[in-house]
N, C-alpha and C positions, 0 to 999 in steps of 0.2 A: 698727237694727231694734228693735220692740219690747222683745225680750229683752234687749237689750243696754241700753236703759231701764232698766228692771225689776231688771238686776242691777248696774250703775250704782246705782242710788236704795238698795236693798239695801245694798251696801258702805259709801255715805255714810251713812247713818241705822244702820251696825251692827246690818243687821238679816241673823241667820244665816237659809242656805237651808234649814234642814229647819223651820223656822218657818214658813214658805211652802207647800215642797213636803211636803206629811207623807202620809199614807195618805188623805186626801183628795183629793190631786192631787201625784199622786208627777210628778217634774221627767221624767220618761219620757212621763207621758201628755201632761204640757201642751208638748212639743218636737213632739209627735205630733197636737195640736190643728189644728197649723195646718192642715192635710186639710180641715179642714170648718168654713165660719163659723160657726156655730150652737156645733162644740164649744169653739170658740177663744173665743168670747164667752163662754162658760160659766166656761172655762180665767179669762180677767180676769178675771170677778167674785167668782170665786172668792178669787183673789189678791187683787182690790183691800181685799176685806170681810177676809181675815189682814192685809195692810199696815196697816186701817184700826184692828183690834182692837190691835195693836204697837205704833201711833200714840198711840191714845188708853188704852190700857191699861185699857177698860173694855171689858166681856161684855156690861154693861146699859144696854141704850139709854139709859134715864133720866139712869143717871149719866153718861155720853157727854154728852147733850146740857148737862148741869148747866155738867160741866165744857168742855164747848162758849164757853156764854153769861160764864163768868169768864173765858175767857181771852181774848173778843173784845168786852169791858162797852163799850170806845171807840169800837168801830163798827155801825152798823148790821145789826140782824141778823134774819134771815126765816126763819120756821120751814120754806119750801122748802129755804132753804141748809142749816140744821140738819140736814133730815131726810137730806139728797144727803150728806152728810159724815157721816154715822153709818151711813147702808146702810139706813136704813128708810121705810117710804112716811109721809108727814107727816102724814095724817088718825089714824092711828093714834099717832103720836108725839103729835098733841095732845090724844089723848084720852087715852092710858096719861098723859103731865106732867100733866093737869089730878085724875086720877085718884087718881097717888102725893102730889102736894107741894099738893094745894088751890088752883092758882092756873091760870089757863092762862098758855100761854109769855108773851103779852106784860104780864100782871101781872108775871110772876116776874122779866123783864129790867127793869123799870122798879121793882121791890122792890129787884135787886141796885143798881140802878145808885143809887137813895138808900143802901143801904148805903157803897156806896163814896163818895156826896157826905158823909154825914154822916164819914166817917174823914177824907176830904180836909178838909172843915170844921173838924174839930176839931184834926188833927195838923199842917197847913202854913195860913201865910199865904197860900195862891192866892185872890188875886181872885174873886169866886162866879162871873162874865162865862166866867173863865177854865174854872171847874170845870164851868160851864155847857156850854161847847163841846167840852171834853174827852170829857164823857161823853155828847155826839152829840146835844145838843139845838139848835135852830139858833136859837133865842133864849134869852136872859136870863129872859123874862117867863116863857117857856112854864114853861122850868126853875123857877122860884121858885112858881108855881102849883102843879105838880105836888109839889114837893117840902114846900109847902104842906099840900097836898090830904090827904096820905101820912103827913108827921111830925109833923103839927097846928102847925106854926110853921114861917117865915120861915127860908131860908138864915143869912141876917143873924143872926137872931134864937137858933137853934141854935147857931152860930159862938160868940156871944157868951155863951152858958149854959155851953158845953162850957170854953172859957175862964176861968170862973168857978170851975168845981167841978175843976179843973188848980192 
């Protein structure tokens, strides 16, 4: 059953029940949900949006999705899925991102992701090919363009500056 879900996932992720059930949705009402889809649906999302604040340990959308885009820099990511894993509608997420940090989301994911080429760059020998595909670009060139475009100089050519002043 669902419930049996919900307190399953609970137990593994240690996450206590009055965390869940509190004066919002005491564990009485939502046993009492099932009665009527409407309040049962309510009853989930309620819970999904506390498992989700647990989850991410953030209250603000913003920093949710912040730390959304760090923890998933290696894969593709859509500010539909952002907005579905934070609990908010995504025309509003990308106007509040664009709002707080100056960039919209797909500037910011392609700023972090030079972030982390430039630390990859400068801290391991990885192949740039290699650095290239890790961080989900599906070519070499596109990667070396952009990262171009971005840090005014060549993969290569950063590699070897940072090497230098080490």
């Amino acid at each position: 059953s669902m419930t049996e879900i919900l307190l399953n996932y609970m137990v593994n992720q240690t996450i206590d029940s009055k965390t869940v059930f509190d004066d919002g949705l005491p564990y009485v009402d939502y046993m009492n949900s099932y009665r009527s889809v409407d309040k049962f649906l309510e009853a989930i999302r309620y819970i999904v949006k506390k498992l989700e604040k647990e989850k991410t340990g953030y209250t603000d959308p913003i920093d949710a999705a912040i730390s959304f885009i760090q923890e998933n820099l290696y894969q593709p990511i859509s500010v539909m899925d952002m907005a579905e894993r934070i609990g908010i509608n995504p025309d509003y997420l990308t106007r509040v991102f664009k709002k707080r940090t100056g960039l919209n989301v797909k500037e910011y994911i392609i700023q972090e992701k030079m972030e982390s080429a430039k630390q990859l760059l400068s801290d391991t020998n990885l192949p740039v090919t290699i650095i290239s595909s890790q961080l989900g670009y599906g070519s070499y060139s596109h990667f070396t363009h952009s990262f171009k475009q971005i840090i005014g100089i060549t993969p290569l050519e950063y590699r070897k500056q940072a090497k230098e002043k080490n």
